[in-house]
C-alpha positions in Angstrom: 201.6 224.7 76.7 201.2 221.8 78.2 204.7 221.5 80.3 203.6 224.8 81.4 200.2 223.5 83.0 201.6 220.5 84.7 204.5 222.6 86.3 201.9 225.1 87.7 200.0 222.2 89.1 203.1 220.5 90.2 203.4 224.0 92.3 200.6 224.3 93.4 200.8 220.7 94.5 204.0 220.8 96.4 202.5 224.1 97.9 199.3 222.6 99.2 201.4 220.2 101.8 203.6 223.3 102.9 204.7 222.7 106.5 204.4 226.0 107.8 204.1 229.4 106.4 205.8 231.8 108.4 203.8 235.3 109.2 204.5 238.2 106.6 205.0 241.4 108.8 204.3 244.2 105.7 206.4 247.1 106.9 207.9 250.2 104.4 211.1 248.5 104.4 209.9 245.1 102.6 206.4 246.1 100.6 205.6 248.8 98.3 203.1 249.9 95.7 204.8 250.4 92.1 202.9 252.9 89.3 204.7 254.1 85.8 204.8 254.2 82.4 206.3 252.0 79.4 207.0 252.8 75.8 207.7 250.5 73.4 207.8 248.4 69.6 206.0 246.0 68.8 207.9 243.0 67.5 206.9 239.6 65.9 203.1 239.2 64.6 202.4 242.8 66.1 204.8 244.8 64.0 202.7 244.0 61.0 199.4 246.2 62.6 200.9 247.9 64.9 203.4 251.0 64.8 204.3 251.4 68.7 202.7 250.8 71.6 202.3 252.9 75.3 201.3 251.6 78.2 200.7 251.9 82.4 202.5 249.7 85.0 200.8 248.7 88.3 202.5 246.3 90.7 202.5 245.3 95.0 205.8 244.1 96.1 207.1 242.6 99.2 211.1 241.7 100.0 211.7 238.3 100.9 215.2 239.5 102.0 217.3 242.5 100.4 217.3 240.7 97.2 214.6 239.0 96.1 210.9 239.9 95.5 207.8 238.6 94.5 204.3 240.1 93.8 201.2 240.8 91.1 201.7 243.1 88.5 198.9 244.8 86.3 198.5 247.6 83.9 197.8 248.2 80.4 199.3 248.8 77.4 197.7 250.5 74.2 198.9 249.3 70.4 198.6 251.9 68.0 197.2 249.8 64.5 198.5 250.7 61.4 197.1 250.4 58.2 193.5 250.6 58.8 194.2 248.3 61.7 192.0 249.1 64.6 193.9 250.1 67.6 194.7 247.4 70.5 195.5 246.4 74.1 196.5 243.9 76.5 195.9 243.8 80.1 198.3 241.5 82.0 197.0 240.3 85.2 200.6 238.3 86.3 202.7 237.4 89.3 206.2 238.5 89.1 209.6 237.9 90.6 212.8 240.1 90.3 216.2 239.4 92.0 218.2 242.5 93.1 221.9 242.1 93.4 222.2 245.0 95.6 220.2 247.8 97.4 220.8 250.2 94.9 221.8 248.9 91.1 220.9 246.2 88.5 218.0 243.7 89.1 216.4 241.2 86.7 212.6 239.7 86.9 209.9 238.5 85.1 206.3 238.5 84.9 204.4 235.5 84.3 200.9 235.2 84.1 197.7 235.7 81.8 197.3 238.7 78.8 193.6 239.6 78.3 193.5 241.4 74.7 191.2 244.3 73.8 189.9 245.2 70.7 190.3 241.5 69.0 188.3 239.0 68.7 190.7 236.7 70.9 190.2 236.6 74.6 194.2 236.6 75.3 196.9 234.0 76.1 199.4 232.6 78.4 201.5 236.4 79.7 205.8 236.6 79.7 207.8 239.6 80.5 211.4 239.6 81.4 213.2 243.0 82.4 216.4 244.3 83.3 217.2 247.4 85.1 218.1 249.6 87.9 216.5 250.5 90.6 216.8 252.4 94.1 214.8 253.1 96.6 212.3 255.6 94.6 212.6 254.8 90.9 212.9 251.7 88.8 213.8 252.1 84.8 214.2 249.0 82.9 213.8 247.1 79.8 211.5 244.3 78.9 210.6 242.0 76.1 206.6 241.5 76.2 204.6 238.6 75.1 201.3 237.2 75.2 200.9 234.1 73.5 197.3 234.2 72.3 195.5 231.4 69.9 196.0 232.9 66.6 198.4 235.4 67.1 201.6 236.4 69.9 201.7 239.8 70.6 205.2 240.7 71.4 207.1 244.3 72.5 210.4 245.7 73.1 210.6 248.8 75.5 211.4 250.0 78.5 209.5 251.5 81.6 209.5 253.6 84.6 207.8 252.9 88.0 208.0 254.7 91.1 208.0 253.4 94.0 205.3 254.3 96.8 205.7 252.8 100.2 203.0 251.3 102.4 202.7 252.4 106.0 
């Protein structure tokens, strides 16, 4: 945790003496809005009180070029308990980055921020998701690999997802 603290100061840092940031023109060809769904099962600590979990995908986007994005990325995503396990959530409030290798095809991306839990009596904990997919210009379906790293217990989940994409004007 604590390599992961002084590299996000070390960003923030280097960022803070920037030379020049360049204007972002948001157009429909470079920024979009991104809503869907994700199904998946919970692996690690998880599988032990919980049988599956569901969940909703929110992200903004904007294209650096034709192949790389970044942007935040929120949602939630519901943990059914199991065995007189009350049921539980997380809700990721991240930043996220996904490299496309082509307009239309396989891409790869991560999200990287913080998981607030529900339901349990810890707050939440440091946020990782890494996908894989395919995407065009509407629809992204992929896979991912949750985790939230909380105090007393990591909350991990294999799925995949669906997001459509809606364009800003």
């Amino acid at each position: 945790m604590k390599k992961v603290v002084l590299f996000v100061a070390t960003l923030c840092y280097g960022l803070s003496y920037a030379q020049e940031i360049p204007e972002v023109d948001i157009t429909t060809r470079n920024s979009w809005f991104k809503a869907g769904l994700t199904a998946g099962v919970p692996m690690g600590d998880a599988k032990d009180i919980a049988s599956f979990n569901v969940g909703v995908d929110v992200r903004g986007q904007y294209l650096f070029n034709p192949h790389f994005g970044i942007g935040i990325a929120s949602g939630y995503n519901h943990f059914f308990g199991k065995d007189e396990v009350d049921d539980f959530g997380v809700i990721p409030l991240a930043g996220f980055a996904r490299y496309y290798f082509q307009t239309e095809g396989v891409f790869v991306g991560a999200d990287f921020g913080y998981g607030f839990l529900t339901n349990v009596d810890n707050s939440g904990g440091l946020y990782f998701n890494p996908q894989i997919g395919y995407h065009n210009k509407k629809w992204n379906i992929y896979g991912y690999y949750q985790n939230t790293f909380a105090e007393d217990i990591t909350i991990r989940s294999l799925g995949v997802g669906v997001t459509y994409n809606i364009m800003f004007k």
